[in-house]
VOGU-3710 file (C-alpha; in Angstrom, 3 decimals, decimal comma):
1> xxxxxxxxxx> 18,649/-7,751/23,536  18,979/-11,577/22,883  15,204/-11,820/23,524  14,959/-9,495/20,739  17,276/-10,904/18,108  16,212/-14,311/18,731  12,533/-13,711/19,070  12,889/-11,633/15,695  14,464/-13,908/13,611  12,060/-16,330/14,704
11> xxxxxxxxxx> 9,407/-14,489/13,772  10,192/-13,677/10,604  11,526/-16,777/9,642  8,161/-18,077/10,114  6,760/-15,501/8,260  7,820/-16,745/5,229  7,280/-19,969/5,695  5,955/-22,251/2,300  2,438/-23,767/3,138  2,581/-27,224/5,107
21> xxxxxxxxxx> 1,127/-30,378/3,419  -2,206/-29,809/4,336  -2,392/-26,473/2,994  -2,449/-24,944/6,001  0,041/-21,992/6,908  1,774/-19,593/9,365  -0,212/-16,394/8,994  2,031/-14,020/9,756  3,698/-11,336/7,195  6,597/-9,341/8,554
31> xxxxxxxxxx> 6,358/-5,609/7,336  9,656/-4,745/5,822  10,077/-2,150/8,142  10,279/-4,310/11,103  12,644/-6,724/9,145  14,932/-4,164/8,785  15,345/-2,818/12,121  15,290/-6,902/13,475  18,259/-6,817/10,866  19,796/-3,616/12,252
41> xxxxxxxxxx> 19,877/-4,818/15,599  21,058/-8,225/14,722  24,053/-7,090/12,874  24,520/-4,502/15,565  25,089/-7,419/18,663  27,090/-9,808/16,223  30,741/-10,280/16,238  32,042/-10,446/12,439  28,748/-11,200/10,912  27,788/-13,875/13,138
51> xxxxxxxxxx> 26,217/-14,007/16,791  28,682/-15,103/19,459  25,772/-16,879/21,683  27,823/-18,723/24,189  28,878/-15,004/25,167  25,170/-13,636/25,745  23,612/-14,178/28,899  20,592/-17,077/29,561  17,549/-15,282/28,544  14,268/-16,809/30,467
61> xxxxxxxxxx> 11,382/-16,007/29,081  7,842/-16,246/30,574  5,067/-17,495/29,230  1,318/-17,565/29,548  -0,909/-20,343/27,944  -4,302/-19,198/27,157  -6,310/-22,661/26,690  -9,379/-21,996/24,626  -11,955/-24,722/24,687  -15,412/-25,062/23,716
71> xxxxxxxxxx> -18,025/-24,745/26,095  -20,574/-27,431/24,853  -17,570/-29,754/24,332  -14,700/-29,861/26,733  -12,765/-32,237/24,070  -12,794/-29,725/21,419  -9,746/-27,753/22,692  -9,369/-28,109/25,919  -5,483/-29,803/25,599  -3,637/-31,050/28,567
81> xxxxxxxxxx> -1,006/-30,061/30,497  0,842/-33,412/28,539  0,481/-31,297/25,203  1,341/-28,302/26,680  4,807/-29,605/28,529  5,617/-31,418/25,181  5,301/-28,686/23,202  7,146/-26,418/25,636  10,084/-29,004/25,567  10,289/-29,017/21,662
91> xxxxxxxxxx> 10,472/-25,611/21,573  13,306/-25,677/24,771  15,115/-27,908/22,369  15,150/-25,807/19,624  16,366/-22,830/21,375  18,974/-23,997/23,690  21,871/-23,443/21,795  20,746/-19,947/21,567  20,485/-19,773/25,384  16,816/-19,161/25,611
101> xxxxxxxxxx> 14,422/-20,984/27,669  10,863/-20,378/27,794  9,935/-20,732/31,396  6,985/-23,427/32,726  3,764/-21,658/31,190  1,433/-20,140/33,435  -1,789/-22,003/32,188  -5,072/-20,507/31,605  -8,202/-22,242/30,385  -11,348/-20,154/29,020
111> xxxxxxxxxx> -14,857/-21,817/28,069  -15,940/-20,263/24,590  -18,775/-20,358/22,363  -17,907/-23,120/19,416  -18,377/-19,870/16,492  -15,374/-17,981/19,332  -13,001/-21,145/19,251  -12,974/-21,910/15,210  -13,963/-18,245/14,176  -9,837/-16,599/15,118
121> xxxxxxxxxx> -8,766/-14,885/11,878  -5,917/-12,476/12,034  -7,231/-9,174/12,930  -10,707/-9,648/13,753  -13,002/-9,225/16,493  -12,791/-12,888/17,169  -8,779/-12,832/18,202  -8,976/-9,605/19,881  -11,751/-10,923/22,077  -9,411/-13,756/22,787
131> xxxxxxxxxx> -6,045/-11,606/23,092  -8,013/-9,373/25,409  -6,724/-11,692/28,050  -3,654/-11,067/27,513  -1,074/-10,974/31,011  2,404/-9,577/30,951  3,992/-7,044/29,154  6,509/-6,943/26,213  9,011/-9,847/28,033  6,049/-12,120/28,407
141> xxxxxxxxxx> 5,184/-14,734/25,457  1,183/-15,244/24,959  -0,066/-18,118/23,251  -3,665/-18,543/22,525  -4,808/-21,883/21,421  -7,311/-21,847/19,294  -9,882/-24,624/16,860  -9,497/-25,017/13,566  -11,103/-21,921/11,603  -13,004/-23,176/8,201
151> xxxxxxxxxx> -12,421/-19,817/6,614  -8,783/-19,935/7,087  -5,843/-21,926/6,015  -3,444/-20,495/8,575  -2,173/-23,062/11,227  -1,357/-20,182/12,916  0,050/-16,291/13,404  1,750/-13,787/15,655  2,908/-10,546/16,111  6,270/-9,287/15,798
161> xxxxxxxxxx> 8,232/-7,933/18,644  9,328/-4,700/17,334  5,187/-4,457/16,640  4,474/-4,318/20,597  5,004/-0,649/21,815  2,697/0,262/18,481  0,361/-2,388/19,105  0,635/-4,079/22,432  -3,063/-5,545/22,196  -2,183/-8,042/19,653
171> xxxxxxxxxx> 1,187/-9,397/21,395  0,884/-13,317/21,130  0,992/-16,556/19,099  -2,034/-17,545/18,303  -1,838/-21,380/17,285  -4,346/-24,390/15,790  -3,996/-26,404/18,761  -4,335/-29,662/16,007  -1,038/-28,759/14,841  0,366/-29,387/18,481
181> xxxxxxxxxx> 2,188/-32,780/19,889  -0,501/-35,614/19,417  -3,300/-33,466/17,589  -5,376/-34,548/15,068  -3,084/-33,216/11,731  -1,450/-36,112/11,320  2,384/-35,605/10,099  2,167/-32,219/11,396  1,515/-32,862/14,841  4,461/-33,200/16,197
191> xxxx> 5,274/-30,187/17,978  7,588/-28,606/15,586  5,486/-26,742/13,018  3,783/-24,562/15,523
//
């Protein structure tokens, strides 16, 4: 149930994110519906209004990296396990007061055509081909790293975890892997607006 709540709220809070310096943006739009159940549920497991987290149980969460790099050019996307421990350790940080920890990623690296590594938009062909390697089921976190797309300005999406039993294809976090610890947006690279 933690999972949930926390995984919800994190989610949607992102949803609504403003746009980051560069223009770029979290893709995501929460249907209401979903923010109202997240709500329900939320206000359902909290103790006068407010969660009493040192009372829930340590949630562990595992999680599967899904390294997308370009074929013709191993630099373009192919980040290291460095990056990928970094990032992991922001996001640890963030939600250990919460009592979540996202487990040591399995990591999974995948060759791609360049127009397959920048073409991810939300909902097309492009990220289902990549989400079709998805491993895990609805307590597993995805995350597909991905190239910057020219056509879009989001730094990144997901789905929503009340979305999976409808839609369990598109589970995941798909992110710009620029925007990670050490990538090329400068001043947004730090780990923390992924």
């Amino acid at each position: 149930m933690l999972k949930f709540i926390v995984l919800s709220v994190l989610l949607a809070t992102s949803a609504f994110a403003t746009p980051l310096m560069t223009g770029f943006q979290c893709g995501s739009i929460a249907h209401p519906d979903g923010v109202v159940a997240a709500q329900e549920r939320i206000s359902a497991s909290s103790v006068n209004g407010t969660q009493d987290l040192k009372a829930q149980a340590a949630v562990n969460i595992p999680v599967v990296w899904n390294v997308f790099y370009d074929q013709d050019n191993v630099k373009d996307g192919d980040i290291s396990v460095n990056v990928i421990t970094q990032q992991m350790n922001v996001i640890n940080t963030y939600f250990q007061p919460m009592r979540l920890t996202f487990l040591a990623p399995t990591i999974r690296r995948f060759a791609v055509p360049y127009n397959v590594l920048h073409g991810a938009a939300q909902g097309n062909g492009v990220e289902q081909r990549l989400k079709f390697n998805h491993q895990g089921d609805a307590k597993t976190l995805n995350i597909y790293t991905v190239g910057k797309n020219p056509q879009s300005r989001f730094a990144g999406w997901s789905s929503f975890p009340w979305d999976y039993q409808k839609n369990s294809v598109n589970d995941g976090i798909v992110l710009d892997y620029n925007f990670l610890p050490g990538g090329a947006e400068a001043g947004l690279n730090t780990g923390k607006e992924s």
